[in-house]
Structures are given as C-alpha cells and as structure tokens.
N, C-alpha and C positions, 0 to 999 in steps of 0.2 A: 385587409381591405374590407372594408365594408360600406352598404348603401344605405344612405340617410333617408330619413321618410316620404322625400319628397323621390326620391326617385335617384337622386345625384350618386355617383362613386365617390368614395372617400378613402383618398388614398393617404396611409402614416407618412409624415413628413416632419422636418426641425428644420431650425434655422443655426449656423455657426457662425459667431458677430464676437467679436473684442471691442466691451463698455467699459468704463471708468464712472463711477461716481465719483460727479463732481463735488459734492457736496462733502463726502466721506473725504476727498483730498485735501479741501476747505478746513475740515475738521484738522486731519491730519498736520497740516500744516500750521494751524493755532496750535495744538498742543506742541507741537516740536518748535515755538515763538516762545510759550512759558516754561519749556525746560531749560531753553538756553538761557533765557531770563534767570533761572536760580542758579545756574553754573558759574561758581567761582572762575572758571579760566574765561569766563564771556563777559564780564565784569567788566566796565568802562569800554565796552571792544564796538563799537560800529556795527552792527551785520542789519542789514535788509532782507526780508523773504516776500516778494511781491508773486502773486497768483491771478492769472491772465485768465479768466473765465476764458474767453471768448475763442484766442490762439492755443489756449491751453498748454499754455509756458509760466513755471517757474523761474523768477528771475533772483538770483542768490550774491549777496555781495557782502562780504569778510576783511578783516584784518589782512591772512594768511592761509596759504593750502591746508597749515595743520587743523582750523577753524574750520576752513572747508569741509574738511574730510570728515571733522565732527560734524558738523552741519545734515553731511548727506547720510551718515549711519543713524542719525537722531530720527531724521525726514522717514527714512526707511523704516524702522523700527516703529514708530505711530504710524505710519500709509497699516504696518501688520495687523498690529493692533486695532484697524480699523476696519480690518477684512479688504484693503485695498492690494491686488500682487503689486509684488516688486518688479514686474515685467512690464509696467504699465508706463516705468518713467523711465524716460531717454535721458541721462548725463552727458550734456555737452562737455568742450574742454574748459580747462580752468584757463583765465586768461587775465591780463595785467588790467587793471582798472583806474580810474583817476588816482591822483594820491598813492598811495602805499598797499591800498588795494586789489581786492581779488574778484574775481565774479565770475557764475557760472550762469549757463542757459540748462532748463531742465525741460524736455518736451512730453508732455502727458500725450499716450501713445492709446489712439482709438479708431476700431475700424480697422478693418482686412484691409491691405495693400494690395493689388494687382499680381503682384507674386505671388507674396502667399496665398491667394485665394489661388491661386495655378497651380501650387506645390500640395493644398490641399486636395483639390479637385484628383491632382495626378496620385497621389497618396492612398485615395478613394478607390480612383478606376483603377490601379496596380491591385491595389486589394483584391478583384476579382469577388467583389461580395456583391448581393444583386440589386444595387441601389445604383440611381443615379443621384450624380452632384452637379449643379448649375451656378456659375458666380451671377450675384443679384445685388452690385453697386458694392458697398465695402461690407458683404455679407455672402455667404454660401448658404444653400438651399441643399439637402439632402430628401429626396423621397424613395419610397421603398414598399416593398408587397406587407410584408412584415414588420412590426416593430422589434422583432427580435435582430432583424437587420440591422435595424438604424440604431439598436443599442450597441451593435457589436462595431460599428463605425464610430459612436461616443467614445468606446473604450479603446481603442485601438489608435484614435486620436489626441484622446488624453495620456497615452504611451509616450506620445512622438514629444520632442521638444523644440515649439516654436519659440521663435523672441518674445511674443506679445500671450498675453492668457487669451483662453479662449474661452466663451461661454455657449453652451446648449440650451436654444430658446424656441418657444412656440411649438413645443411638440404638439402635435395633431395625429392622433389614433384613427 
C-alpha cells in the first residue's frame, strides 16, 4: 500500500475477466476457410462457416460428421496459432441439417458466469491468503496489502482448471 500525492490510499488490486478477441477469431476462422479450400477431400463438398459477431456463434455446416470433425481440429488448430485458447469455444452437438447435411453451433465463451465467479471467489477465501475477492458483473476483483499477495492468488489460480481461460488485468500497485 501506498499514498498517492494527493493524500489518497492506494491499495494493489487486479481484475480476473475471460476475453476473446474477436477479431483474432475473425482471423482464425478465414484461415481455417483457405485450408479447407486446398483440401483434396473438401473438394466439390458444401461446408459454410458463418461468425456471429454479435451472439458470438459459430455456425458450421458439412457434408458429414467425418468433415465435421475435420472442420473443428482445423478451427482449433488456427484459434492456436492465433494465441486464441481453445477454452474459449463451446462445441454444440452435431445435428441432421436440410439435405444430406450436418451442422453445428459453436458458442464463443466470454465473461465470468455467476458460478464461477462463486467457485473463484470461494477458491480465494479457502486459500486463506490476505486478500479479498468481490464479484463486479462477469468480472472478479482481487484487492490486497501486498502485491506479493495478489501474485500468489495469480499463481495459484492459474494452477486450478477452469472451462473458460482466464486473464489478469488492471493490476494497480
């Protein structure tokens, strides 16, 4: 802790938030359009890959599950290569489509759920370290005396395995 010039306490704090770049997904998602475009077995085949800015859905439509499954390891594979996690996208099921048809729903996954901001929070105070943790909308808030604290809460968080990635933002000393 320390006091800023005007008089104020300033107390270390971060923020723990799951973003997606959209734009990296955007990306992603073109290049895994031009690979299946050079693939011999995708050749004369149908496939759509539509990206929903807005609902942040993937909508994916194939020949066949085995296209499918190509489909989603190609997606995966650029999302890496674009420093996007693979935690980020929700796989719906595969389901029967017009025609001969396949299609899936893929949900791009942003922002703390209600739970897990609970299971973090509860994960914090079990810890017994001397920080507290406050849920702040689909975002947790860690403040603390020390930042030796709130790095040992970073680390100890990035231990745990949630479904969704997590990022550590806004640290304030």
């Amino acid at each position: 802790m320390r006091i800023s010039p005007d008089g104020v306490l300033i107390v270390p704090t971060f923020d723990i938030v799951s973003r997606v770049e959209l734009q990296e997904i955007d990306n992603a998602i073109n290049n895994t359009k031009k690979q299946l475009a050079q693939r011999y077995d995708f050749r004369n085949v149908a496939t759509e890959i539509d990206f929903d800015r807005k609902a942040k859905t993937i909508k994916i439509t194939t020949a066949d599950r085995m296209k499918m499954d190509a489909i989603r390891e190609t997606l995966l594979n650029a999302a890496a290569k674009r420093k996007v996690e693979i935690k980020s996208f929700q796989f719906g099921d595969i389901e029967q489509a017009a025609g001969s048809t396949v299609r899936r729903e893929v949900t791009v996954v942003e922002g703390l759920s209600q739970d897990l901001a609970k299971k973090i929070v509860k994960q914090i105070k079990d810890a017994k370290m001397k920080v507290q943790a406050s849920i702040q909308g689909d975002e947790v808030r860690v403040t603390g005396k020390s930042i030796d604290d709130l790095q040992a809460v970073i680390t100890m968080l990035k231990q745990a395995d949630y479904d969704v990635p997590l990022q550590f933002v806004n640290m304030k000393r």
